[in-house]
DONU-814037 format. One record per residue (C-alpha): residue in one letter; x, y, z. Coordinates in steps of 0.25 Angstrom, whole numbers, padded with zeros to 4 digits, always signed. Example, Ala and Ser with C-alpha at 12.3 -4.5 7.8 and 13.67 -1.06 7.14 Angstrom:
// DONU-814037
A+0049-0018+0031/S+0055-0004+0029/
//
This chain:
// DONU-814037
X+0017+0173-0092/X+0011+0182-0081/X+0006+0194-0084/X+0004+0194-0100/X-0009+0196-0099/X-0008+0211-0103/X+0003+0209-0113/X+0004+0218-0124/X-0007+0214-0134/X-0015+0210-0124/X-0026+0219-0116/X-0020+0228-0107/X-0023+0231-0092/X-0032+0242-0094/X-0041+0235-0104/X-0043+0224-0092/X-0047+0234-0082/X-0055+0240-0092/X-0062+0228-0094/X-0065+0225-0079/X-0069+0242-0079/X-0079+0238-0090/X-0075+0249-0099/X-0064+0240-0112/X-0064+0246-0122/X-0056+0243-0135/X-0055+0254-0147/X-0054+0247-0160/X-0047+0251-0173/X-0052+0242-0181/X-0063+0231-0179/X-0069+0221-0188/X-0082+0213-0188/X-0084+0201-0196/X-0097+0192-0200/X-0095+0180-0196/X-0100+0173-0210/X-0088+0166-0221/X-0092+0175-0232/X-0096+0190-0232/X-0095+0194-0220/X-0101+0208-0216/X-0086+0214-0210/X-0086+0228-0201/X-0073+0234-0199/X-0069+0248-0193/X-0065+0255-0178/X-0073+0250-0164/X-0072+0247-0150/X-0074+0237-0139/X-0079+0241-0126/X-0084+0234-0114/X-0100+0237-0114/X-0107+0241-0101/X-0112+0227-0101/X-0098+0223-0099/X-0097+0216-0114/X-0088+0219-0125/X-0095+0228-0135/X-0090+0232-0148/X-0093+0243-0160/X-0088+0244-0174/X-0089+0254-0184/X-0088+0251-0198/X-0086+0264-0203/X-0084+0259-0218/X-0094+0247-0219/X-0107+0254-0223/X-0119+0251-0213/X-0128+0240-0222/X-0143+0238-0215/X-0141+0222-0219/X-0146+0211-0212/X-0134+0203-0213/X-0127+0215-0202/X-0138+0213-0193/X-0135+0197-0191/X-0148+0198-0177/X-0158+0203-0184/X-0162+0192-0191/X-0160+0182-0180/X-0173+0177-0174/X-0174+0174-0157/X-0169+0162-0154/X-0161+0160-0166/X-0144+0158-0166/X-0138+0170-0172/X-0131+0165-0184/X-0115+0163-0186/X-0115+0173-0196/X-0118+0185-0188/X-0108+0185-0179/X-0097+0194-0181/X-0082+0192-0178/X-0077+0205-0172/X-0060+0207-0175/X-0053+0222-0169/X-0041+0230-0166/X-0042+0239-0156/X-0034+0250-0152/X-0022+0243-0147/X-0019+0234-0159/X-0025+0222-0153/X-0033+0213-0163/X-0048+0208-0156/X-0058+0197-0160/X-0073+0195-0156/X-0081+0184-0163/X-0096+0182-0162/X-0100+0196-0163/X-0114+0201-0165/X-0113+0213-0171/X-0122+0225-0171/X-0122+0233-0183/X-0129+0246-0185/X-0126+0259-0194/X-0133+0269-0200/X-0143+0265-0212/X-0144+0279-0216/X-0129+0281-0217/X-0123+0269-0220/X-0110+0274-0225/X-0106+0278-0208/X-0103+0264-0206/X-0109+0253-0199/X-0107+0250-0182/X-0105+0236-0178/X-0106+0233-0162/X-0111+0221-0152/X-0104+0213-0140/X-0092+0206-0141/X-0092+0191-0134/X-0077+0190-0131/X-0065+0199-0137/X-0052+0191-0142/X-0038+0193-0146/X-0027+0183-0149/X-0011+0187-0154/X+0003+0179-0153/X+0011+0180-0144/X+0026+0184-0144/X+0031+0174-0131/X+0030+0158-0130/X+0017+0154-0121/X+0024+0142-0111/X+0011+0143-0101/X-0001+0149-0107/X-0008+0161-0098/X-0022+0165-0096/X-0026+0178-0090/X-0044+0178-0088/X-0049+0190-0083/X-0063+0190-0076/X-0070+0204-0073/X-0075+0206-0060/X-0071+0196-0046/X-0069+0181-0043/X-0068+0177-0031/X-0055+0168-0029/X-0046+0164-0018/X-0034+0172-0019/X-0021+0165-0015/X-0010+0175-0017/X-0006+0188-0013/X-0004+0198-0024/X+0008+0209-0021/X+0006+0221-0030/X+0016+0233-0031/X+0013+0248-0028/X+0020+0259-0034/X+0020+0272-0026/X+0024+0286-0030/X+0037+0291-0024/X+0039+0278-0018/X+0040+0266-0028/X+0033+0252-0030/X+0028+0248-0015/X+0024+0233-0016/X+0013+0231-0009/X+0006+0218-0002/X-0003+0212-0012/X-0018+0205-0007/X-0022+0191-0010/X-0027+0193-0024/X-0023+0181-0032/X-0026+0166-0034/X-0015+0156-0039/X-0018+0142-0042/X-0015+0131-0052/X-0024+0122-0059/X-0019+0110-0066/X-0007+0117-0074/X-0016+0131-0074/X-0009+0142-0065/X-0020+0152-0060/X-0018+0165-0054/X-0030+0173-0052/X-0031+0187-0048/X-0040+0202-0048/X-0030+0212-0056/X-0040+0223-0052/X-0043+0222-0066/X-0051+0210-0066/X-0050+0195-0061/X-0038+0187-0068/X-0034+0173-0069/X-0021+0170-0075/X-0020+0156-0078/X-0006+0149-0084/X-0005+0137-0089/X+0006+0125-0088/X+0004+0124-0105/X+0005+0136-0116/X-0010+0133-0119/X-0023+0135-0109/X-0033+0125-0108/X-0046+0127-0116/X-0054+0138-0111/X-0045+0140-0098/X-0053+0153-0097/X-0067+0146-0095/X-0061+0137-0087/X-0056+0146-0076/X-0068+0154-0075/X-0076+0142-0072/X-0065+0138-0061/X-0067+0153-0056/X-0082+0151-0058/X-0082+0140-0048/X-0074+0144-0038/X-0080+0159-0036/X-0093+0155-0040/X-0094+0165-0049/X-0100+0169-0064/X-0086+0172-0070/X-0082+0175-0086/X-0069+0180-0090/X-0067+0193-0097/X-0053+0194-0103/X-0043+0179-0106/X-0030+0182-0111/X-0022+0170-0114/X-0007+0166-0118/X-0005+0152-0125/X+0006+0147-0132/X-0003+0144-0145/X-0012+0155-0146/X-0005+0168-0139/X-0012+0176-0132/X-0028+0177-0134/X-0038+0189-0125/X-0053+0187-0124/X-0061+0197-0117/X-0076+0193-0115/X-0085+0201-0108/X-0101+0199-0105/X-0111+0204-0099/X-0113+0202-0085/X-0127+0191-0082/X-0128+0196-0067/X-0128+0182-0062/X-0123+0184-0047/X-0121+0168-0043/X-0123+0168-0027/X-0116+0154-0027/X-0103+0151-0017/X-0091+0146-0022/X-0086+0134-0019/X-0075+0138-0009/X-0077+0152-0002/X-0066+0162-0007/X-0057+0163+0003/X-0042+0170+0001/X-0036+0165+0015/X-0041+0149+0009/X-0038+0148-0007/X-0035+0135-0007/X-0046+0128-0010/X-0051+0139-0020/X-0039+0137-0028/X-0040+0121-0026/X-0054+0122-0030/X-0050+0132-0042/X-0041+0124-0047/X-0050+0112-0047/X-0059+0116-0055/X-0052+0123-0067/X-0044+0111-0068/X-0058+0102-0069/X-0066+0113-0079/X-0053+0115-0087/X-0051+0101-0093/X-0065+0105-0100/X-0063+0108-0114/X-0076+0113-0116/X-0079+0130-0121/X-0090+0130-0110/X-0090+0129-0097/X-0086+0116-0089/X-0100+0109-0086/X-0096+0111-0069/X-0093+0126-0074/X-0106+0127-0082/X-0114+0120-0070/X-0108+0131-0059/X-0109+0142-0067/X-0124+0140-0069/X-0125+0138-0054/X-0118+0152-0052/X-0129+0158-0061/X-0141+0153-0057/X-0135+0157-0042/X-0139+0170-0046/X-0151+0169-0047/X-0162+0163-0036/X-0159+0152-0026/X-0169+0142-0035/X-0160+0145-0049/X-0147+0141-0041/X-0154+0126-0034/X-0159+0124-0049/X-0146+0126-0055/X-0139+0120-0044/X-0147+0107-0045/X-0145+0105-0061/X-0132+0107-0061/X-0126+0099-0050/X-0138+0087-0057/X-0130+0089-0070/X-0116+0090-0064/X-0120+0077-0059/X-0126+0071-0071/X-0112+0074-0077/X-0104+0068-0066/X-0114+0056-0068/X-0113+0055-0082/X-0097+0054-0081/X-0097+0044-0071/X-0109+0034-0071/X-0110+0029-0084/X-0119+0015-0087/X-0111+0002-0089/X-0113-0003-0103/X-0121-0016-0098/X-0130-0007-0089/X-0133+0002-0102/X-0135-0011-0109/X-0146-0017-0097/X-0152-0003-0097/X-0155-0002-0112/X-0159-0018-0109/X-0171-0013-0102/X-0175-0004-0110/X-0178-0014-0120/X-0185-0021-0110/X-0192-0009-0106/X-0198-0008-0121/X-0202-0021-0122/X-0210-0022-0110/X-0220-0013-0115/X-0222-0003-0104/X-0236+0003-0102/X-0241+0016-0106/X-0229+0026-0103/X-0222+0018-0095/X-0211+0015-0107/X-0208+0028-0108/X-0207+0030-0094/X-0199+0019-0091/X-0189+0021-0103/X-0186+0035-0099/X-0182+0032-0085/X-0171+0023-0091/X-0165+0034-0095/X-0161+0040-0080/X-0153+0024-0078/X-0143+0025-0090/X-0141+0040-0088/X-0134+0047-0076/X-0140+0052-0064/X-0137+0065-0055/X-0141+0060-0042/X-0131+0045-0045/X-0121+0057-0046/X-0123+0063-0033/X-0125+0050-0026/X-0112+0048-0031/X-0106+0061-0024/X-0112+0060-0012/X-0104+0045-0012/X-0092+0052-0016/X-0094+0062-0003/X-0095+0074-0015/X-0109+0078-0009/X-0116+0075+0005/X-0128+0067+0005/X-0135+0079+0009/X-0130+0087-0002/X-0135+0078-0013/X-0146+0076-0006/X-0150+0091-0006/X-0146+0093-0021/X-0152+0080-0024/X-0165+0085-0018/X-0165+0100-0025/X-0161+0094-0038/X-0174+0086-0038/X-0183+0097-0035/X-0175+0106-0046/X-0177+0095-0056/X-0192+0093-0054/X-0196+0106-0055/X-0194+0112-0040/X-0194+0127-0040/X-0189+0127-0026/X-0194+0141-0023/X-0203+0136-0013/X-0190+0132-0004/X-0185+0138+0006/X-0174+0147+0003/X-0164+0145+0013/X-0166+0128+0010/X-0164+0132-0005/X-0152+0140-0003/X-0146+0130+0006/X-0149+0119-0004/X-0142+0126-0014/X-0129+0127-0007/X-0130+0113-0005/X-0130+0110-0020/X-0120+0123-0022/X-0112+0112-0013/X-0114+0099-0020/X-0111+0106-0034/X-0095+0112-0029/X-0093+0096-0022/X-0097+0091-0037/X-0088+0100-0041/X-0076+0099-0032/X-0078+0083-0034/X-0077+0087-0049/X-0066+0093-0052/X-0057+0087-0038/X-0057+0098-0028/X-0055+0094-0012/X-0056+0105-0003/X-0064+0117+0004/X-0076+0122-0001/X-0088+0130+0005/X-0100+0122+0008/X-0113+0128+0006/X-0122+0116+0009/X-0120+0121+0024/X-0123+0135+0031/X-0112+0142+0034/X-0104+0139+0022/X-0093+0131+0028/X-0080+0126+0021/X-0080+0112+0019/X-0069+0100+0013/X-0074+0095-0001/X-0066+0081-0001/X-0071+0069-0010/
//
């Protein structure tokens, strides 16, 4: 089922480069916007547009030229919303067009804002606000035997390429010249997933077919977070356009705003195109681990990395900060799964207590004494990384280093009396033991890039 991406129906080329260009734009004959309440809803209908704003989100107008403008509080759903305080169900909007080419669109959890002219309420009234995501779903005319997924991503990732892309140019006077194609293309397999990942010019594509006619659960998520971890970089997709047996073809655009988070992390394994190997083995790892989550969020490794990636934007001290939580709560986790009490060491522990009561501790010392119970019947992060450094995941100095920054982070450290070449050093260790839990996580063997040491050098991760 290559190249159905752009079958009829669907959006066309131009509307993709167009997107990438930031100018979309989509001219609507009819558009209709309706309350989200079960009785007596307030409906707009009439001719608008949708257009890429110069914040790069999706914005829409309406014009309801045969609804009378009405100054009524029930149309101005925020005004009576005080700060801090959830907006209401009822004043979102689901948003429902055609545009220009016959397609049928849908936008749910609209804001609208609605304005007209008091004085001449009889002109209409104008509905407009910032769509979250825009979708369209129709039948299809031919059996789906292996479902397809095309995700588009604006802007660059940067991948491994592994094969060479021939492209054909036509000449005047002379005919089609075929030409020698550059290394601009990524094929890999992942469990019974078939990726080919490519930049069209247009933007960046990843095509992914399954062995099935349905796509695992929120396959799209998935594969940014796979892309995420192997690039290191901040990714959200902008256009999924998916073929399943069950629920034909389905288009979502999304588009927000860009947060200016600049992540100065590495990636795991240094983009190399003369050495894909074990960016593709590593790829593959990793969206076959996050993909068996059935969750609408993120994987809790994704979650962790991702917030990793952010505060590297920021100042050296955010990043040892973040660094240190996360690979204590990765651990906790790992803990949690693995080290759970016996029932007669739950049943000696809670024994004690009693004990404990009945002897009538002085002063504040029961309090004391109780709560320090909790820490032996519940999981502890540095069991955990004991247990790694055994299972030759981590060096002892590696542990020992994040043992040591995790301490000072979790006491209240500031660390910005340290010396910033220590610091920085200290936090490419712990970049370290955080992609060696991973790797231990979801299997992967192979070559990675060690930033615990200067010079960056390729080392063997084998456990």
């Amino acid at each position: 089922m290559a190249g159905i991406e752009f079958a009829p129906g669907g959006l066309i080329r131009d509307e993709v480069v167009a997107l990438a260009e930031g100018r979309f734009e989509l001219q609507c004959l009819r558009m209709r916007l309706t309350q989200c309440v079960p009785e007596g809803p307030s409906i707009f209908e009439g001719p608008g547009r949708i257009w890429q704003g110069t914040d790069g989100r999706l914005s829409f107008s309406l014009y309801a030229v045969n609804r009378p403008y009405e100054l009524l509080e029930q149309l101005i759903p925020l005004d009576d919303v005080e700060a801090g305080q959830l907006v209401a169900d009822t004043s979102f909007y689901t948003l429902k067009m055609t545009d220009q080419r016959g397609r049928q669109w849908m936008s749910d959890q609209v804001l609208p804002k609605i304005t007209g002219d008091a004085g001449n309420p009889a002109q209409g009234t104008f509905c407009s606000g910032v769509l979250q995501e825009l979708g369209r779903t129709d039948a299809l005319d031919f059996e789906v035997n292996k479902a397809v997924m095309y995700l588009r991503l604006l802007g660059s990732v940067n991948v491994a390429y592994n094969t060479t892309v021939e492209s054909t140019t036509a000449i005047r006077g002379i005919g089609r010249v075929q030409t020698e194609g550059s290394l601009s293309a990524l094929r890999l397999r992942s469990g019974d997933l078939q990726l080919v990942v490519r930049n069209d010019g247009a933007s960046f594509v990843v095509e992914v077919t399954a062995g099935s006619p349905m796509l695992p659960s929120y396959i799209e998520n998935r594969v940014i977070e796979a892309l995420q971890f192997v690039s290191a970089q901040l990714l959200q997709w902008s256009v999924v356009t998916t073929y399943e047996r069950d629920k034909g073809r389905t288009i979502r655009v999304r588009l927000t705003d860009d947060l200016g988070f600049r992540p100065k992390v590495q990636p795991p394994v240094h983009v190399s195109t003369f050495k894909s190997e074990p960016f593709c083995e590593l790829l593959s790892r990793y969206l076959a681990h996050v993909i068996r989550y059935d969750g609408r969020g993120m994987h809790p490794l994704s979650g962790h990395f991702r917030a990793v990636l952010q505060a590297s934007s920021g100042s050296i001290t955010a990043l040892a900060r973040v660094l240190a939580v996360t690979i204590e709560s990765l651990l906790l986790e790992m803990e949690a799964a693995t080290d759970q009490l016996a029932e007669d060491e739950t049943t000696w522990l809670e024994d004690l207590k009693v004990h404990v009561r009945n002897s009538r501790p002085p002063g504040r010392m029961l309090g004391r004494v109780m709560g320090s119970f909790g820490m032996y019947g519940r999981p502890h992060w540095s069991a955990a990384l004991r247990y790694l450094v055994e299972k030759q995941v981590i060096t002892e100095e590696q542990a020992k280093v994040t043992k040591d920054l995790r301490n000072r982070v979790a006491h209240g450290d500031t660390l910005v009396g340290d010396d910033l070449q220590s610091l920085t050093e200290k936090c490419s260790t712990m970049l370290v033991v955080l992609y060696r839990f991973v790797f231990y996580q979801i299997g992967y063997q192979g070559a990675y890039t060690d930033y615990s040491c200067r010079g960056w050098p390729e080392s063997e991760f084998r456990c």
